[in-house]
C-alpha positions as CSV (number, residue, x, y, z in Angstrom):
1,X,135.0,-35.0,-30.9
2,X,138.0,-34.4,-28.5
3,X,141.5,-33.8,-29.8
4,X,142.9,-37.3,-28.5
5,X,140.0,-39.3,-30.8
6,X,142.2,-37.7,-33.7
7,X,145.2,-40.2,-32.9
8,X,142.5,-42.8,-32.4
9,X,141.2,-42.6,-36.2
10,X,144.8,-41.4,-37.8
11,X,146.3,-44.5,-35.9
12,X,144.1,-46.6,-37.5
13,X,143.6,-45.3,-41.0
14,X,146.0,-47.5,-42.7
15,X,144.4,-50.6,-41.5
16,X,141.0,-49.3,-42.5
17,X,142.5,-48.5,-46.0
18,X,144.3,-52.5,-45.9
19,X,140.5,-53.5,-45.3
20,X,138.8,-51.2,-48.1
21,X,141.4,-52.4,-50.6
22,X,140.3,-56.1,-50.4
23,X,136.8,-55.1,-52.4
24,X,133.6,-55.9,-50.8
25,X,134.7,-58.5,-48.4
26,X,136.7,-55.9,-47.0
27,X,134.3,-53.2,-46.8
28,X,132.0,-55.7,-44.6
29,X,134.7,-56.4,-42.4
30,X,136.1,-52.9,-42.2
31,X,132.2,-51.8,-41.1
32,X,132.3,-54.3,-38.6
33,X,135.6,-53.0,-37.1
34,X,134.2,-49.9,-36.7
35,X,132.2,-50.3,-33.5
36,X,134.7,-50.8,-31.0
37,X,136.2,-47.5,-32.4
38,X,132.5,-46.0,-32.4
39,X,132.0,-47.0,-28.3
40,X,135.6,-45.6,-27.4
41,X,134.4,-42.0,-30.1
42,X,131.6,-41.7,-27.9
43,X,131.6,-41.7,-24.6
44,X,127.8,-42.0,-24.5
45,X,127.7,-45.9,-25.2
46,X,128.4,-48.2,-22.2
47,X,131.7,-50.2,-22.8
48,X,130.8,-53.7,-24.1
49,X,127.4,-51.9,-26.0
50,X,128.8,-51.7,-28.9
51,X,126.0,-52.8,-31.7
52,X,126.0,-55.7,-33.6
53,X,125.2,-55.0,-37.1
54,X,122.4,-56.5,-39.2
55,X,120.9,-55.7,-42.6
56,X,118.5,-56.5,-45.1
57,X,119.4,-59.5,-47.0
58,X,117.7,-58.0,-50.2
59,X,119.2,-54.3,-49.1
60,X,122.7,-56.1,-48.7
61,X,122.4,-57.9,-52.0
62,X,121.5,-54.4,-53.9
63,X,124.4,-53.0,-52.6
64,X,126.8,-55.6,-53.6
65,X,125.5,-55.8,-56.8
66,X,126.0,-52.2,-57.2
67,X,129.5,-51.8,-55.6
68,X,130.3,-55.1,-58.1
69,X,128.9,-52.7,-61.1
70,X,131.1,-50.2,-60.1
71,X,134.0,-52.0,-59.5
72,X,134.1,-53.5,-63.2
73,X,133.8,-49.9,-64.4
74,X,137.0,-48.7,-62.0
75,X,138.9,-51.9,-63.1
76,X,138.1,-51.0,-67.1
77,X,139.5,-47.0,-66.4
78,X,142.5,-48.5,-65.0
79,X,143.0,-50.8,-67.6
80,X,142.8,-47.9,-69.7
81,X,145.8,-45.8,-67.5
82,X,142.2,-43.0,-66.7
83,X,140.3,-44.1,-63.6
84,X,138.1,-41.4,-62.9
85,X,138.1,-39.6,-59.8
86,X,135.9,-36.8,-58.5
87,X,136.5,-35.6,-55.4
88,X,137.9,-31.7,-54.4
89,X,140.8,-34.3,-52.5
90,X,142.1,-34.9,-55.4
91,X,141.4,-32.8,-57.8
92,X,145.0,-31.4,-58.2
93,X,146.3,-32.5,-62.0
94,X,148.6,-34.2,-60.0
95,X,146.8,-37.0,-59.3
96,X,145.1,-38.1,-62.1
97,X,148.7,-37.2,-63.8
98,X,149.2,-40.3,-62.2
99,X,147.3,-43.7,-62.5
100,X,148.4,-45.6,-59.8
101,X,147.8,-42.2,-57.8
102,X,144.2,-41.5,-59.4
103,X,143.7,-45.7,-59.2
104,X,144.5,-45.4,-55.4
105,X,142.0,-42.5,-55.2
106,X,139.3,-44.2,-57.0
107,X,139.3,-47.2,-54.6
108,X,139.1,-45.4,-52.0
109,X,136.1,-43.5,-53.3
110,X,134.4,-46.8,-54.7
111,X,134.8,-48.4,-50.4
112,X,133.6,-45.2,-49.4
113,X,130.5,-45.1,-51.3
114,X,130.2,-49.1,-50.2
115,X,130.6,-48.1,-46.5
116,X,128.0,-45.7,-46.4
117,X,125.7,-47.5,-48.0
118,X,126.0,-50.2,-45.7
119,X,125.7,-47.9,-42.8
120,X,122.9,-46.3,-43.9
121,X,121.5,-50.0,-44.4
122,X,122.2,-51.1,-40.2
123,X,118.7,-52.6,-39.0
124,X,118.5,-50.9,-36.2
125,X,117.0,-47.6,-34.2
126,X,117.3,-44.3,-36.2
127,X,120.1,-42.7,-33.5
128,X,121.7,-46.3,-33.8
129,X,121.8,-45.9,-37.4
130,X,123.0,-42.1,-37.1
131,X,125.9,-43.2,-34.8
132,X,127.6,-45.9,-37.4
133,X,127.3,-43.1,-40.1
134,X,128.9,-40.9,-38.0
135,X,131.7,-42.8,-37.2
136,X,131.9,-44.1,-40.4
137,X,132.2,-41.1,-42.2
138,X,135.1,-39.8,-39.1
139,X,137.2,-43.2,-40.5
140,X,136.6,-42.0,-44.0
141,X,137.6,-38.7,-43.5
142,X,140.8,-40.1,-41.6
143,X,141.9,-43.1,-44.3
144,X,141.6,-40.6,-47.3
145,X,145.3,-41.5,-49.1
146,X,145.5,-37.4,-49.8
147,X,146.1,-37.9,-45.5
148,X,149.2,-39.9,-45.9
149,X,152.5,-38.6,-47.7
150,X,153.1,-41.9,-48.7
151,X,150.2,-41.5,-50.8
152,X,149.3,-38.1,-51.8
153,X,151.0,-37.4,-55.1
154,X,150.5,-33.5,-55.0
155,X,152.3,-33.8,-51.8
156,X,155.3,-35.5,-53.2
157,X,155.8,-33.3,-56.2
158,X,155.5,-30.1,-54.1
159,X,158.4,-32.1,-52.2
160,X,160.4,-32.6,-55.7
161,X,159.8,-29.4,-57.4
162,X,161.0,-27.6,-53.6
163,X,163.7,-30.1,-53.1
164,X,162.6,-31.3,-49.3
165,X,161.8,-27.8,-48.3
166,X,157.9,-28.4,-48.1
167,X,158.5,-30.9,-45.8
168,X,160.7,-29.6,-43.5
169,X,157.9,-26.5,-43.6
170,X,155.4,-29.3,-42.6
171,X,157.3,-30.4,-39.8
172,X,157.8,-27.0,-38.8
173,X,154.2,-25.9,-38.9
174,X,153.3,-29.9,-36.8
175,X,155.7,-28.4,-34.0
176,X,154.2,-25.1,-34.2
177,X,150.6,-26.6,-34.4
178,X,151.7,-28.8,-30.8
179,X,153.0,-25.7,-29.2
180,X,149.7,-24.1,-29.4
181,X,147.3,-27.1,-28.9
182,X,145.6,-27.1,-32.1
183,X,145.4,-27.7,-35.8
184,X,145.6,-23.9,-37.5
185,X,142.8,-23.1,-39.6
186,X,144.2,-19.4,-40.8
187,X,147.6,-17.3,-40.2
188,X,146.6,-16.3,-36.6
189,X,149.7,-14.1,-36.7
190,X,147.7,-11.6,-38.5
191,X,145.1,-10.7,-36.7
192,X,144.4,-9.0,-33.5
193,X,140.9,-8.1,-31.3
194,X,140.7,-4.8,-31.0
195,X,143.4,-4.2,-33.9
196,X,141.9,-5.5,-37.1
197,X,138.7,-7.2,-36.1
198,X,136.1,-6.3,-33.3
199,X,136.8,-2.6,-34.2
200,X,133.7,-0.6,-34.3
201,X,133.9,2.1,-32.2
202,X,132.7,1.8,-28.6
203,X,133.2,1.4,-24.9
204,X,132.1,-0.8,-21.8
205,X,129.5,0.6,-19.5
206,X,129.2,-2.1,-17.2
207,X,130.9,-5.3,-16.5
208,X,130.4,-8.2,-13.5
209,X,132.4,-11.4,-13.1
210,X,129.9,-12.9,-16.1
211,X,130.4,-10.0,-19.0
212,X,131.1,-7.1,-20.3
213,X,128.5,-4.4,-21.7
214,X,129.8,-3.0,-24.8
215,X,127.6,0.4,-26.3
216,X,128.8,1.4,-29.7
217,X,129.2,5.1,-30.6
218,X,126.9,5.9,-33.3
219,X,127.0,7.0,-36.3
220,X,123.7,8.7,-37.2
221,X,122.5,11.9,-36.2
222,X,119.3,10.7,-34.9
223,X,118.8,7.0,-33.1
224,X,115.6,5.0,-32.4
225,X,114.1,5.8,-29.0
226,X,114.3,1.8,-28.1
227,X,117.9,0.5,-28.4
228,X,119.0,-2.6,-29.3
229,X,120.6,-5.2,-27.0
230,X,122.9,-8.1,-28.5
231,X,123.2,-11.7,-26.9
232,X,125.9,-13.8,-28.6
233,X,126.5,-17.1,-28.1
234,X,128.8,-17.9,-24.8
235,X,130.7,-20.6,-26.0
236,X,132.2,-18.4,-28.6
237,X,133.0,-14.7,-28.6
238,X,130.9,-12.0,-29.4
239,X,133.3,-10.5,-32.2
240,X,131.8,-13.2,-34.9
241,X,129.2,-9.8,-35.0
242,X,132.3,-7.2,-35.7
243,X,134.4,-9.3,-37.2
244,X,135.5,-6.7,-40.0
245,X,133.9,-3.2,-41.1
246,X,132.6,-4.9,-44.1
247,X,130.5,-7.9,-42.7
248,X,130.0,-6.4,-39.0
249,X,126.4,-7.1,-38.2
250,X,127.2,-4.8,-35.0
251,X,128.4,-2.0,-37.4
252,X,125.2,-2.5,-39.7
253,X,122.9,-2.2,-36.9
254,X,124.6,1.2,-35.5
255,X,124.6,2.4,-39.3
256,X,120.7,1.8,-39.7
257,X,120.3,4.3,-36.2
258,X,120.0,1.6,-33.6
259,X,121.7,2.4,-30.0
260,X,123.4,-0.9,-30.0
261,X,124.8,-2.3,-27.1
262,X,126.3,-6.4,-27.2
263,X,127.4,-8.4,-24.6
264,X,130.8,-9.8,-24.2
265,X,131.1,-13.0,-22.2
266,X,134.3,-14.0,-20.3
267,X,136.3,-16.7,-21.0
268,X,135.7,-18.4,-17.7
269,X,137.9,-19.7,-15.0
270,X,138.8,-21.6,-12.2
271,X,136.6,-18.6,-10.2
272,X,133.5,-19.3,-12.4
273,X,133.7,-23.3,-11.8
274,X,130.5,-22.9,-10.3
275,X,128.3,-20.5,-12.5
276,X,124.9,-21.9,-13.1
277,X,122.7,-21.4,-15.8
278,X,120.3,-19.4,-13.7
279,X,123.4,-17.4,-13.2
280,X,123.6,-17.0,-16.8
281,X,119.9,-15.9,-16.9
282,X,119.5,-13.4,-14.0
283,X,123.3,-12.0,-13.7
284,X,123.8,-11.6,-17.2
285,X,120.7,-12.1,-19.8
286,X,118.9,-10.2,-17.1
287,X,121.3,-7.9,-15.8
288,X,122.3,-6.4,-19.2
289,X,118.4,-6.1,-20.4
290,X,117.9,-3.9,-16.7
291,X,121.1,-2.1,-17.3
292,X,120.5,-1.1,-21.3
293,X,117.2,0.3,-19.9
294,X,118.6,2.2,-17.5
295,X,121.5,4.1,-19.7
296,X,118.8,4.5,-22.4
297,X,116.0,6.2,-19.7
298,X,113.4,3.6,-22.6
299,X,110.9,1.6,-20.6
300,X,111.6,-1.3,-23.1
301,X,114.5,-2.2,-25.7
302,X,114.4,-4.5,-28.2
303,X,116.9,-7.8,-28.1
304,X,118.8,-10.4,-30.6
305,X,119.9,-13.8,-29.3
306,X,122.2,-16.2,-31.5
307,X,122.6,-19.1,-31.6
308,X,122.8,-20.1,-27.2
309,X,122.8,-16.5,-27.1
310,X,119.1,-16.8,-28.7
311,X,118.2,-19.5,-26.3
312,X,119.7,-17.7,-23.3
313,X,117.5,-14.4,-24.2
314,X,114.3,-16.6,-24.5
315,X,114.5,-18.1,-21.3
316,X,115.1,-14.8,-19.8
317,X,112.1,-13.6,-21.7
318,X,110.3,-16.3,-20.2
319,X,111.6,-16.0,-16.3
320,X,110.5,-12.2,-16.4
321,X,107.2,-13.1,-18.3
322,X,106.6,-15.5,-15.1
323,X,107.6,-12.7,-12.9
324,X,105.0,-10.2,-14.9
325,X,107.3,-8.0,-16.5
326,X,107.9,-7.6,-20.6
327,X,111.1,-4.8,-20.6
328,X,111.6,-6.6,-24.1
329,X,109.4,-4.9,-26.9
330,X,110.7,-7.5,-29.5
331,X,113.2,-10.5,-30.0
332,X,115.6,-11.7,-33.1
333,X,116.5,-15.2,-32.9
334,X,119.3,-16.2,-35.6
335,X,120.1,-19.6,-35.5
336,X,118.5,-20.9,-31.8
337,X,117.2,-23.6,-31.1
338,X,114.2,-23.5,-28.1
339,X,112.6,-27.0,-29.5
340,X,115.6,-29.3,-29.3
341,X,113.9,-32.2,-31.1
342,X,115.3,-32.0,-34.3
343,X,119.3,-31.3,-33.1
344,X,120.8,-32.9,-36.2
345,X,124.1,-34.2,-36.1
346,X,124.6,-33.4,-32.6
347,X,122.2,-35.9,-31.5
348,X,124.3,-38.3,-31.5
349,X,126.4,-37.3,-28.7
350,X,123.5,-37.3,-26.5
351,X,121.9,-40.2,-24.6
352,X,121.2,-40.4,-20.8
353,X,124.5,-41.6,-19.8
354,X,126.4,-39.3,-22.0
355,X,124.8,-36.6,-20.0
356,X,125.2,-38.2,-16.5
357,X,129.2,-38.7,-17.4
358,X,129.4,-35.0,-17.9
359,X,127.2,-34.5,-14.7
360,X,129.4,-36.7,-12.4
361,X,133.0,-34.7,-14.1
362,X,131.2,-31.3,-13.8
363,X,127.9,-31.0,-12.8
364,X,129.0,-29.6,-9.2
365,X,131.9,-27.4,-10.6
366,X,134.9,-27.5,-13.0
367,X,135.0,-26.3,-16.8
368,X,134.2,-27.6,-20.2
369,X,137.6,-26.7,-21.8
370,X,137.1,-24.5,-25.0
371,X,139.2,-26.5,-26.8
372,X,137.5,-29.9,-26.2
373,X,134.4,-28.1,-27.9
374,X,136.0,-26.7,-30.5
375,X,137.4,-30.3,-31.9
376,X,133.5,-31.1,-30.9
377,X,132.5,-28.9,-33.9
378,X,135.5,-29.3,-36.0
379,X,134.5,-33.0,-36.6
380,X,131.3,-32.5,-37.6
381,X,133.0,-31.6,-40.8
382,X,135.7,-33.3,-40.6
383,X,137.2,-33.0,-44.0
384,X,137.1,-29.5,-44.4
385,X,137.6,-28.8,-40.8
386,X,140.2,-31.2,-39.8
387,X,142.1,-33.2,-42.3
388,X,142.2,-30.7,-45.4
389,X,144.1,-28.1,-42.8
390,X,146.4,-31.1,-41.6
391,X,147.5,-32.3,-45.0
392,X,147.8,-28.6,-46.4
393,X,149.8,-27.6,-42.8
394,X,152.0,-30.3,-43.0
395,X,151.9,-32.6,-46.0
396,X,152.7,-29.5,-48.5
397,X,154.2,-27.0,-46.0
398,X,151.5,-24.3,-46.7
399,X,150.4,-21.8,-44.3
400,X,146.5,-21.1,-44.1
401,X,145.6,-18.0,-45.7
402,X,144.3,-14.9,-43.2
403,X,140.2,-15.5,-43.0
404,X,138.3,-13.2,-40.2
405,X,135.9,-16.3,-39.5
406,X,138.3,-18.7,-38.9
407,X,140.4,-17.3,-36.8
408,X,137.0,-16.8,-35.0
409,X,136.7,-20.3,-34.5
410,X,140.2,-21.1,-33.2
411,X,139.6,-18.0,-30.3
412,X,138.2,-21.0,-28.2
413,X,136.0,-20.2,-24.9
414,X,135.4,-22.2,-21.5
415,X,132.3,-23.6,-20.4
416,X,131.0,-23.4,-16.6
417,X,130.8,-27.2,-15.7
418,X,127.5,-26.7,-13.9
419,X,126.2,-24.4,-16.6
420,X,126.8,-26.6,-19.4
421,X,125.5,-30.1,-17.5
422,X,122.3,-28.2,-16.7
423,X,122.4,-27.3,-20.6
424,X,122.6,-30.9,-21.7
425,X,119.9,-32.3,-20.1
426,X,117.3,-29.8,-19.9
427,X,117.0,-29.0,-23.5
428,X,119.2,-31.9,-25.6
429,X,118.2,-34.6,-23.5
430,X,114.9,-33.7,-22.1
431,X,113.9,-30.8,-24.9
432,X,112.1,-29.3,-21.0
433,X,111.8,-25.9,-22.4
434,X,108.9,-26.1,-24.8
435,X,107.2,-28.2,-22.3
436,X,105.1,-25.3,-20.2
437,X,106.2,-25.7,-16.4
438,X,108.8,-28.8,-17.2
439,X,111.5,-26.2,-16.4
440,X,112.7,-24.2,-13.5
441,X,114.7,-21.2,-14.5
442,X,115.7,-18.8,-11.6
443,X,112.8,-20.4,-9.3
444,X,110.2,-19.4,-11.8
445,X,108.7,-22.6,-14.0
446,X,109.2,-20.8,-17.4
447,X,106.3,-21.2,-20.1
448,X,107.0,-20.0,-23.3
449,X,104.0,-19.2,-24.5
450,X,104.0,-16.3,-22.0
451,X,106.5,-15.0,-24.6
452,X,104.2,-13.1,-26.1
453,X,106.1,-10.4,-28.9
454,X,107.0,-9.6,-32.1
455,X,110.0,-12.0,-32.8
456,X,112.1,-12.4,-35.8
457,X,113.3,-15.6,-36.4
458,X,116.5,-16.6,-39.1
459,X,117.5,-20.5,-40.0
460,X,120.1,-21.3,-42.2
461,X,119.5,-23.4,-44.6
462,X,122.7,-25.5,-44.7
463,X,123.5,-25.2,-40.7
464,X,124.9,-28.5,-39.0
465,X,124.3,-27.2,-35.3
466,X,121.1,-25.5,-35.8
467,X,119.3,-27.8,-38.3
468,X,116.7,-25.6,-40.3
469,X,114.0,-27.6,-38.9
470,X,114.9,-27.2,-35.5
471,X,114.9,-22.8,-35.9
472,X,111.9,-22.9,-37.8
473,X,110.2,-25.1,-35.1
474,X,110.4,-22.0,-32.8
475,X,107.5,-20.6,-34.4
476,X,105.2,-23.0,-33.2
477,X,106.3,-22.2,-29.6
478,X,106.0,-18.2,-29.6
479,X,102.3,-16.3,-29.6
480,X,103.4,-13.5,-30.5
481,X,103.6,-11.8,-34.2
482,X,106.7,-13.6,-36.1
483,X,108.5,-13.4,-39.5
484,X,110.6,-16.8,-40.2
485,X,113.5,-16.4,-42.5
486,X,115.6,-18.8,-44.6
487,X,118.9,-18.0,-45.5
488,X,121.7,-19.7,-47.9
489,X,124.6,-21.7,-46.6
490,X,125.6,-22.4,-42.8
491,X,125.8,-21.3,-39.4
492,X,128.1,-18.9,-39.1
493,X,128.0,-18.1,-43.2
494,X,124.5,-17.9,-43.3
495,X,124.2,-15.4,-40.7
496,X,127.3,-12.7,-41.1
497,X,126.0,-12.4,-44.9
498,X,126.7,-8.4,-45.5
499,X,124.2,-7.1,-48.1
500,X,127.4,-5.1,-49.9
501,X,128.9,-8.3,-50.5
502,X,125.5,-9.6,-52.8
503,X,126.2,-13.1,-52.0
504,X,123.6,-15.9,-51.3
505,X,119.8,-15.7,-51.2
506,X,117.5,-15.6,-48.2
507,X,113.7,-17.0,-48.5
508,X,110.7,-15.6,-47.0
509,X,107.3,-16.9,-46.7
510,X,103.5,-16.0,-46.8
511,X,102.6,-13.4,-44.0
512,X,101.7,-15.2,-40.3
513,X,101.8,-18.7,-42.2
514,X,103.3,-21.2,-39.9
515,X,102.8,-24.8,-41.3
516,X,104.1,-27.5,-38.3
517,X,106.6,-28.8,-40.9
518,X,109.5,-26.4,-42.1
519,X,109.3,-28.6,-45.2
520,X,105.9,-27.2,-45.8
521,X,106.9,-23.6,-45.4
522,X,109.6,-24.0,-47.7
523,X,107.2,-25.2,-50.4
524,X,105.5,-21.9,-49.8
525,X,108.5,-19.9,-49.8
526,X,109.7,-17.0,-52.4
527,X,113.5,-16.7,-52.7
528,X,115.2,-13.1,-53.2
529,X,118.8,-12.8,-53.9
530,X,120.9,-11.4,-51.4
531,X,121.5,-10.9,-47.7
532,X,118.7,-11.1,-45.4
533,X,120.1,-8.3,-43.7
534,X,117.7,-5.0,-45.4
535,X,114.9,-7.2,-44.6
536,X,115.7,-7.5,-41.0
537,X,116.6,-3.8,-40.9
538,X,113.0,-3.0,-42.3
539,X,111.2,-5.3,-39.6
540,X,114.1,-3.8,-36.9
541,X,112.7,-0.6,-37.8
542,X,109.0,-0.8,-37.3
543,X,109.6,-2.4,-33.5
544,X,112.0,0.5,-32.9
545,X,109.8,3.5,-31.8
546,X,110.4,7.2,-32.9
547,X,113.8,8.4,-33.5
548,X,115.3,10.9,-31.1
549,X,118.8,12.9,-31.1
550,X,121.9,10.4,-30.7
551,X,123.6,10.5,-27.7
552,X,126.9,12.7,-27.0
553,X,128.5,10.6,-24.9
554,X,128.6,6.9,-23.5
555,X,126.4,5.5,-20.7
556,X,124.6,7.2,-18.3
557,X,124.3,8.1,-14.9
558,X,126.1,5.9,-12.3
559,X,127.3,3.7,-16.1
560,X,130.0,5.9,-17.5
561,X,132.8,4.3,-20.1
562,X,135.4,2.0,-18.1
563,X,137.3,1.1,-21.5
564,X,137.1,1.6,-25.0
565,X,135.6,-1.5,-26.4
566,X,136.5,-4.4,-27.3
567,X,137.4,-4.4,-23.6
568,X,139.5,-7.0,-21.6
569,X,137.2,-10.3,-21.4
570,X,137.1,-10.9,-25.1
571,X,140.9,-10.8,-24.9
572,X,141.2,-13.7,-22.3
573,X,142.5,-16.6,-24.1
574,X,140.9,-20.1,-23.3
């Protein structure tokens, strides 16, 4: 959500907690409380819409009967000085050193478990019943006592055993936190594009007011004939491929002989208030596909989209199908959606006035702030994105340690208004571009199945923004030859999984076997341990065409080196 529904939740944790502490009663009451909260957390329900709630009577009894259950067996811990607690909140010794502490804890565990039952209990619609768990779980993530000093007892003896000096960190690292407009994640001090991530050696060959063209210098005697053009996602920036020389996708790709080129968006502005989606499309998806051609003299190249970078490049694909051209000999998709009917936790956001709101405030021009979409994601995990970073900022006066990733996600980007309105409703809201002719893309009504190519297609299996359901569902879209892979963990985890590192398994199914439920694949399914990476690399390979001798210097022709990459735009702070 937005920054400012932070002060909306904190401000009203204690209350919530006052509620929770008065047993089942209170739990009811505290639910009930939540939907005025809900309507002003999401600015997709019409003031005065908030639901009414109404359950089950024989659902509502279960769940009394077990919260009463578990209640007697909190009440006979505490009356024996151990209730038990197990939750990575409080898992220092601290508080169960403690029994009022680890009683506190326990309570608020017991309500939580009682809240969410009764959520998940709401007669109502399915995105009705998503949106009270939702905002249930933000009010649980905000009234957890490890969130108030008062409360957390490995807060307070860090404060004793450094005599006040953790807290006077903690208010130090608040101010500092203020300053800069959000909650640090990681020592951002420490790191620097160009200096000690995004360093693979390179150069831009072509920039316009959308992006940048990086090409990387390789590091192979020989390269493929067909090089290899990557689309990241725009509302990030492209480094999340290069972060480090150790789990650089872009470095990988140049390793295995690939002429790789990547596109680096700019952080837009005031002057790109009006950029389009089409504008996306033809000026820069386009654009960089023409002009990769051209510095590599190969009739076609081969392409990888993430995540809206994946969904960008397909509805390129499609525009130039429609127009009767293919430069594109084969696609990667990691983590895209193209069908946006399973969306997961997103879905929640969107509804037809959500999307007009953000039509009327930008539709015609103005800018998504970066920072209003990176709290967006931050709360979808709200306890490790949000609150465990403001208790260990400030509560115990600690400073994040230095992680690549996340100071990745704090590198915020800008959104075209018109770009991102025209986002919202034509695949969120009205899911238009698996529905042949629905959409018009750069005057051209696209039709996926015109798509016709060898694609390789990665879902995590963990990811909250690309639900595994909704990547796999791409394959029922594209004709062409595909290879669907499952990989461990999340979204960004799952995806920049080096194969040196041996971490996390990856799944693969039986050969051009594309069940219409994911679930069905993944009965099917063999796991191998490790990165998904090598097997990406192999099917890379095969698309790739004959390998010729690298090239001695950057670009080509009238596309010689402007700057040594990373280049300016990925430098342009939100």
């Amino acid at each position: 959500m937005k920054q400012d529904n932070t002060d909306l939740w904190s401000q009203s944790a204690e209350q919530l907690q006052q509620q929770m502490a008065s047993g089942w009663t209170g739990a009811m009451q505290a639910l009930q409380n939540l939907m005025p909260p809900l309507q002003a957390g999401l600015p997709s329900l019409p003031q005065g819409a908030a639901p009414a709630l109404q359950f089950s009577p024989a659902k509502l009894q279960e769940l009394q009967q077990q919260y009463l259950q578990e209640a007697g067996q909190l009440w006979s811990q505490a009356l024996e000085g151990k209730p038990q607690v197990h939750d990575k909140r409080f898992a220092d010794p601290a508080w169960s050193g403690n029994p009022m502490a680890a009683l506190t804890a326990a309570n608020y565990l017991l309500n939580s478990r009682a809240l969410i039952g009764l959520a998940d209990a709401v007669q109502a619609d399915e995105k009705t019943r998503a949106r009270v768990r939702f905002a249930v779980e933000q009010w649980l993530a905000a009234a957890a006592p490890s969130n108030f000093l008062a409360l957390n007892a490995e807060a307070q003896r860090k404060a004793l055993e450094t005599q006040g000096e953790s807290i006077a960190k903690g208010m130090q690292n608040l101010l500092h936190d203020i300053q800069q407009g959000h909650v640090s994640m990681t020592d951002e001090s420490l790191f620097e594009v160009g200096k000690n991530v995004a360093t693979t050696e390179g150069a831009v060959v072509y920039e316009n007011e959308l992006f940048q063209l990086l090409e990387y210098k390789p590091l192979t005697a020989k390269v493929y004939e067909k090089p290899l053009l990557l689309i990241p996602p725009c509302i990030n920036k492209y480094y999340i491929l290069d972060l480090q020389p150790e789990n650089s996708l872009v470095r990988y790709a140049v390793e295995q002989g690939h002429r790789t080129f990547v596109v680096s968006w700019r952080n837009p502005d005031a002057s790109l208030a009006k950029t389009t989606w089409d504008d996306y499309i033809e000026n820069a998806a386009i654009q960089a596909i023409g002009v990769v051609q051209q510095i590599s003299r190969s009739k076609t190249i081969n392409a990888l989209g993430f995540c809206v970078g994946g969904t960008i490049l397909c509805t390129a694909l499609a525009v130039l199908a429609q127009r009767g051209e293919k430069p594109v000999a084969s696609a990667t998709f990691l983590t895209t959606l193209l069908d946006f009917t399973d969306t997961g936790i997103l879905d929640v956001f969107i509804d037809e006035s959500f999307v007009k709101y953000r039509e009327l405030e930008m539709g015609q021009g103005g800018l998504m702030k970066g920072q209003d979409l990176a709290s967006t994601f931050s709360f979808l995990r709200p306890v490790d994105l949000v609150w465990n970073y403001v208790v260990g900022n400030y509560l115990k006066g600690e400073t994040p340690p230095p992680f690549d990733l996340l100071y990745w996600n704090s590198d915020s980007t800008n959104l075209p208004g018109p770009f991102y309105a025209w986002y919202l409703r034509n695949t969120y809201l009205e899911n238009r571009l698996v529905q042949p002719g629905k959409a018009v893309v750069c005057g051209e009504k696209i039709d996926l199945r015109k798509v016709d190519l060898p694609v390789y297609i990665y879902g995590s299996r963990e990811d909250h923004i690309v639900p595994i359901g909704g990547a796999y569902a791409s394959t029922q879209h594209l004709p062409g030859k595909k290879r669907f892979v499952m990989g461990a963990s999340g979204h960004i985890a799952g995806v920049i999984n080096a194969p040196a590192k041996n971490k996390r398994s990856h799944w693969i199914g039986p050969a051009n076997k594309f069940p219409a439920s994911v679930d069905d694949w993944i009965a099917s399914a063999k796991e191998h341990p490790g990165s998904w990476w090598p097997d990406w690399a192999d099917w890379l390979k095969a698309q790739a065409g004959k390998q010729i001798n690298a090239p001695k210097s950057y670009g080509y022709g009238k596309f010689k080196a402007i700057e040594a990459a990373p280049g300016r735009y990925v430098k342009a702070k939100a």
